[in-house]
Structures are given as structure tokens and as C-alpha cells.
C-alpha positions as CSV (number, residue, x, y, z in Angstrom):
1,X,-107.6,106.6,-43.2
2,X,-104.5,106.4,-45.6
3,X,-102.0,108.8,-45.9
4,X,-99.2,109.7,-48.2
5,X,-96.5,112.1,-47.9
6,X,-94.1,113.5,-50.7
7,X,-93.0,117.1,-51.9
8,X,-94.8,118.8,-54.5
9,X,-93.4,117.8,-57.6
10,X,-94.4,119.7,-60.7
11,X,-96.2,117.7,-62.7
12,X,-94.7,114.6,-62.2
13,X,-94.7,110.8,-63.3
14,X,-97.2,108.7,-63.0
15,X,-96.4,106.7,-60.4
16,X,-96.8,109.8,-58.2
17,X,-100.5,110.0,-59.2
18,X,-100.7,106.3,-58.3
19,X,-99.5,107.1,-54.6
20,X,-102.2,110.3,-54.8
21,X,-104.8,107.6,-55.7
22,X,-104.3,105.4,-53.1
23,X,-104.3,107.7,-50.4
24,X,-107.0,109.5,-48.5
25,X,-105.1,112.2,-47.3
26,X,-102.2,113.0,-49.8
27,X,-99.9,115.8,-47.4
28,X,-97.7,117.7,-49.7
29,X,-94.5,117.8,-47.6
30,X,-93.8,121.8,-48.2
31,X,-91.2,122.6,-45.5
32,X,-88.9,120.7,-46.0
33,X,-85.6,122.0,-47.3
34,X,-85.1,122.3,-51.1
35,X,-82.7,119.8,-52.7
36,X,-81.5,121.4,-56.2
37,X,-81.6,119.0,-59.5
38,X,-84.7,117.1,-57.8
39,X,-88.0,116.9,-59.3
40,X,-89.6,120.1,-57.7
41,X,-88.7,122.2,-60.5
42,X,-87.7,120.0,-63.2
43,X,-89.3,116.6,-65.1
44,X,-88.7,115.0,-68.5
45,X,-90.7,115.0,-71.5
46,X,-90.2,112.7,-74.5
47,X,-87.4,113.6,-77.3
48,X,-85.6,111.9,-80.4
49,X,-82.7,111.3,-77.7
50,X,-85.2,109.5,-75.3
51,X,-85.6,112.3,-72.3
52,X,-85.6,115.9,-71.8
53,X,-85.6,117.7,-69.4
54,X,-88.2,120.8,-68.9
55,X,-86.9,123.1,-65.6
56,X,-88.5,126.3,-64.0
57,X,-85.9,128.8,-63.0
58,X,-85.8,129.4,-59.8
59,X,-83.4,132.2,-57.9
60,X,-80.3,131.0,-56.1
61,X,-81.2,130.3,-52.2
62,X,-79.1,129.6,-49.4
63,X,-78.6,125.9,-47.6
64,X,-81.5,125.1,-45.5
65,X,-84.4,127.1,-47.7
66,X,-87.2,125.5,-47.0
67,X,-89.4,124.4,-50.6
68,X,-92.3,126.9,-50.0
69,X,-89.6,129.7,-49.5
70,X,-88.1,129.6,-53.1
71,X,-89.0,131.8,-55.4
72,X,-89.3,131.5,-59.7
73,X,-87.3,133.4,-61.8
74,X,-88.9,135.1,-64.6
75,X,-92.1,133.0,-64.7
76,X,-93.7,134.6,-67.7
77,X,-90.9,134.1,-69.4
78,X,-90.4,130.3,-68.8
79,X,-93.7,130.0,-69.4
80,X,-94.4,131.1,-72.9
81,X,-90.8,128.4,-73.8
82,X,-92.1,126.0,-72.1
83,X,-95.6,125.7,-74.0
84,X,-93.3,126.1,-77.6
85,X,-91.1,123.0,-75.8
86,X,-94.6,121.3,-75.7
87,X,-95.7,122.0,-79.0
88,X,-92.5,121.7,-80.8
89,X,-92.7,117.8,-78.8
90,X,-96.4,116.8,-78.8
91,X,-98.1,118.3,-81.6
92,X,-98.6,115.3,-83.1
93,X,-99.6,113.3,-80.3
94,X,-103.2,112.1,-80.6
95,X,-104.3,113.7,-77.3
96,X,-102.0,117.2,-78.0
97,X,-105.2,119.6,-78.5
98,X,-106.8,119.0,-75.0
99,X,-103.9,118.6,-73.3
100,X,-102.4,121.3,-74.5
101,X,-105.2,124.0,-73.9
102,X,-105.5,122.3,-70.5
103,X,-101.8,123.3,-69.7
104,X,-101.8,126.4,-71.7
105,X,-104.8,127.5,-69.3
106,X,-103.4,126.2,-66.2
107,X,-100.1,128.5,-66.5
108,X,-101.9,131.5,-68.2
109,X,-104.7,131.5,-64.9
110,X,-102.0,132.6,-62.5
111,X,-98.4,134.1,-61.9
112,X,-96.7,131.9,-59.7
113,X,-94.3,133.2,-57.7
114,X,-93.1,130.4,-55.2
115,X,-91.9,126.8,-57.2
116,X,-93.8,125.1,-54.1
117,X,-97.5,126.4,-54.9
118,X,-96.7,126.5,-58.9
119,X,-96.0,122.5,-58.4
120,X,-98.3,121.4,-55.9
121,X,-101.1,122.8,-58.3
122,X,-100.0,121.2,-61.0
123,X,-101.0,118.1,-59.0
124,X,-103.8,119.0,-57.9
125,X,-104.9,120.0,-61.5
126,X,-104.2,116.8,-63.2
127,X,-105.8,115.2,-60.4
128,X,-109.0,117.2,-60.7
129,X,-109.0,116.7,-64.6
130,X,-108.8,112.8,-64.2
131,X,-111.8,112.8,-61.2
132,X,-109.7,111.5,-58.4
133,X,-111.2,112.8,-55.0
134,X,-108.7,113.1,-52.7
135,X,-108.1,115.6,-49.7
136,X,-105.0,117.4,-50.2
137,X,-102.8,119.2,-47.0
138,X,-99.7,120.8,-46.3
139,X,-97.1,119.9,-44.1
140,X,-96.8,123.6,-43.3
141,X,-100.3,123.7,-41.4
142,X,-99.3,120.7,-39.4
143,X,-99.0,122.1,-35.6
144,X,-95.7,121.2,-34.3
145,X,-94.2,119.4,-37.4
146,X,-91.5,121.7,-37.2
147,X,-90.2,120.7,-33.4
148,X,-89.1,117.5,-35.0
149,X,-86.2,117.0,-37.2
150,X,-85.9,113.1,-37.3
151,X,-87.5,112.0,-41.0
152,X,-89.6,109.4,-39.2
153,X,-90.5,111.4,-36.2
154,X,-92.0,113.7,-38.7
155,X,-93.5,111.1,-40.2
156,X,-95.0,109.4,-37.4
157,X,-96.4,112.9,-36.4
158,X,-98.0,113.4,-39.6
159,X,-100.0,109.8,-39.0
160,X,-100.8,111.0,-35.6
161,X,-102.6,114.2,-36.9
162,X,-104.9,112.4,-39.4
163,X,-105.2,109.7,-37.2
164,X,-104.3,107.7,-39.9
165,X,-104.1,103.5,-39.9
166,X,-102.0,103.1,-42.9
167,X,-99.3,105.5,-44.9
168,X,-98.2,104.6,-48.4
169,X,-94.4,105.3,-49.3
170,X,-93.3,105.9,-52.9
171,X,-91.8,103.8,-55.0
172,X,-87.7,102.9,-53.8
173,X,-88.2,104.1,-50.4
174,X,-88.7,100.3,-48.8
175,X,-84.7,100.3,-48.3
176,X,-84.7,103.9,-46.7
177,X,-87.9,103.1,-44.1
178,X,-87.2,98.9,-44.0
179,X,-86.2,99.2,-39.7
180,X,-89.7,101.7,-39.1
181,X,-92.6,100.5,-38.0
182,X,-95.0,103.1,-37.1
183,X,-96.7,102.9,-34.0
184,X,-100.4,102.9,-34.7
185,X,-100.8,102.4,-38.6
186,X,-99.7,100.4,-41.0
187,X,-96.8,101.1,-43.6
188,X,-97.1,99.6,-47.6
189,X,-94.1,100.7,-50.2
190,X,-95.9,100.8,-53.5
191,X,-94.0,99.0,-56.6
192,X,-92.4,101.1,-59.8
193,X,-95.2,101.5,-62.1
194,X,-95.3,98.8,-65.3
195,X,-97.2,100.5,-67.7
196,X,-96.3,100.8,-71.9
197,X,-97.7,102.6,-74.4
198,X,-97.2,104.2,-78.0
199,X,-95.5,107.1,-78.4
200,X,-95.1,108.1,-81.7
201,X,-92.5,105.2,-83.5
202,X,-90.2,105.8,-80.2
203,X,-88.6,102.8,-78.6
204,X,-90.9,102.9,-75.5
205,X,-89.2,105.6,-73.2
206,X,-90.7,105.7,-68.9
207,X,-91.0,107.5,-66.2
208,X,-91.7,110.9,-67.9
209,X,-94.0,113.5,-67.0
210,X,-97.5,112.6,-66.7
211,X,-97.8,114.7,-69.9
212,X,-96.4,112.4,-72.1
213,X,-98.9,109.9,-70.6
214,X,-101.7,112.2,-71.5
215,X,-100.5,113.4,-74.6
216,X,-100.4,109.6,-75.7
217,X,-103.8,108.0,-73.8
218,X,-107.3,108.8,-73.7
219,X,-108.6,110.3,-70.0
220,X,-110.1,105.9,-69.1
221,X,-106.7,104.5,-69.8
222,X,-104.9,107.0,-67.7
223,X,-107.2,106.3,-65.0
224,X,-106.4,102.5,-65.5
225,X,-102.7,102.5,-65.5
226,X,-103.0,105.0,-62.0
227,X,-105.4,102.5,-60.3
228,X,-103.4,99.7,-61.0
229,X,-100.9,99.5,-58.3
230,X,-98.6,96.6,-56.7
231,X,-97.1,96.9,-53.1
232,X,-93.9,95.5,-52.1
């Protein structure tokens, strides 16, 4: 049983899918404390400039909110700029009329209220759309996560509950976990993904959202660049 662990990120790069894909269990880590200007609420799509960013508002919380405890701002708002933000960018793009009535459904289906659920389904719904069967969980619903506050101790809990035998740590965390070994599984540090492709005449611009990667690839090439992954 493999097991990843990272907090919901709205739809985020690829290399995130990668770790989704190689997991079993992928645990969305959902209270844990917010860190503002991270990648829960924000992500880049492509521009003339290179990147730009794309952020959901979200209401001013205190230190020490937890990520399923903050709120939007104004959702239906954000939402109807942020699909002119897409179309204004991708129109264009050989894969924009899918894509875009896949995103345009996805945020019309539901108002979000709390950033935690709004980007942990965006995950989920790009994972559905490109077939990958995984199991996803919440930190949240893990019994006595919460007693710990060690990173690792949590960590090691959460490979106790699945009864996992290996976990699978994101791309630039080898420095940050390099002296844990976990007790009963087995730890591998998946590499930065290499992957190029066409967008428009642009120099070649990575690690944007995984719209840009859809916007630009058809659904099998997607797939390939997600299930081609290097460890460290």
C-alpha cells in the first residue's frame, strides 16, 4: 500500500498529479494550518510575460487557522473572472473547448464556501477526467492525528493507519525528510517533472497549472507525461 500526503492544492501542476498517480492512498492533508501566498488558493496560468497568477479570495484568518477552516470571499464573483481570465488566455489553445466547458461546469455545479473542499475537488476532478483510480482521504478523519504536532510523527501516524509499506514525498522535500526513516514502510522522493510541450509560439514556460497542460495536450499525452515519474 502506497501513500501520499500533501494539502489540497487547487488545481495544481502536474507533478502533483504524478504523486496522486503513484499512490494508492493519496491523504489530502486538510488540518493543517494555512500558510498565505502558498498554492491552496493560488496557481499560475500561461501569459505573454511567462506566468500569471490566478488567486481565490479568501477572508482574512487568524495565525494557526487550520486549511479546512478558511473561508472564500465572494466566490460567484471570482468565479465568473476567473473563466474570462481563461478565455481571454486559452482560447486559442487546441484543447480550449473541452477544457473549458469541463471547468466552466466544475465551478458552476457548486458554491464553495471553504478554499479546502473548493481545491481538493479540483483534484479529484481532473483526476476523475483523466481515469486515474485512486482512493482519496482526509487527514481530518484520521483518529488521533491531531495529538501529534511533530511533522513526522504525523506522518508516521498516517502510514500506521493505512498500514501502508511505502509513502511517496513530493518533489524538493528529500532535504526536509533526508534524517527520517519510517518505521515500517518505505520512503521514495519523486524527481521535478521533465516534460515540454507547445504552447502557442511561447518560449516553453513550466510548472503551471495543470490547465495549461490540458489546454495544450490531448487526454493520452497527459496521461503519459503523469505516469512518467523518476525518484531520487
Amino acid at each position: 500500500m502506497k501513500v501520499a500526503v500533501m494539502q489540497p492544492y487547487i488545481f495544481p501542476y502536474i507533478g502533483y498529479f504524478q504523486m496522486v498517480n503513484a499512490s494508492d492512498i493519496f491523504v489530502f492533508y486538510d488540518n493543517v494550518d494555512y500558510i498565505q501566498r502558498g498554492y491552496i488558493n493560488r496557481n499560475n496560468l500561461l501569459s505573454g510575460d511567462g506566468k500569471q497568477y490566478f488567486t481565490v479570495p479568501v477572508k482574512k484568518s487568524s495565525l494557526g487557522t487550520k486549511v479546512n477552516e478558511v473561508v472564500i470571499s465572494d466566490y460567484g464573483k471570482w468565479k465568473v473572472k476567473f473563466l474570462k481570465q481563461i478565455k481571454f488566455t486559452y482560447s486559442k489553445a487546441p484543447f480550449f473547448n473541452d477544457i473549458y466547458d469541463i471547468l466552466e461546469n466544475f465551478l458552476e455545479n457548486k458554491k464553495y464556501d471553504k478554499i479546502s473542499d473548493f481545491s481538493l475537488e479540483s483534484v479529484i476532478m481532473i483526476s476523475n477526467y483523466l481515469e486515474m483510480r485512486n482512493q482519496f482521504a482526509f487527514s481530518s478523519e484520521i483518529e488521533g492525528l491531531s495529538e501529534f504536532d511533530d511533522k513526522v510523527e504525523k506522518l508516521e501516524h498516517i502510514l500506521n493507519n493505512y498500514k501502508a509499506s511505502e509513502i511517496i514525498l513530493p518533489p524538493g522535500s528529500k532535504e526536509l525528510y533526508k534524517y527520517w526513516e519510517p518505521i515500517n514502510a518505505k520512503k521514495s522522493t519523486l524527481k521535478a517533472p521533465e516534460i515540454k510541450y507547445k504552447q502557442f509560439n511561447f518560449q516553453f514556460v513550466e510548472n503551471l497549472s495543470i490547465i495549461d497542460v490540458l489546454m495544450f495536450n490531448e487526454i493520452e499525452k497527459v496521461k503519459s507525461f503523469i505516469e512518467n515519474v523518476n525518484y531520487q
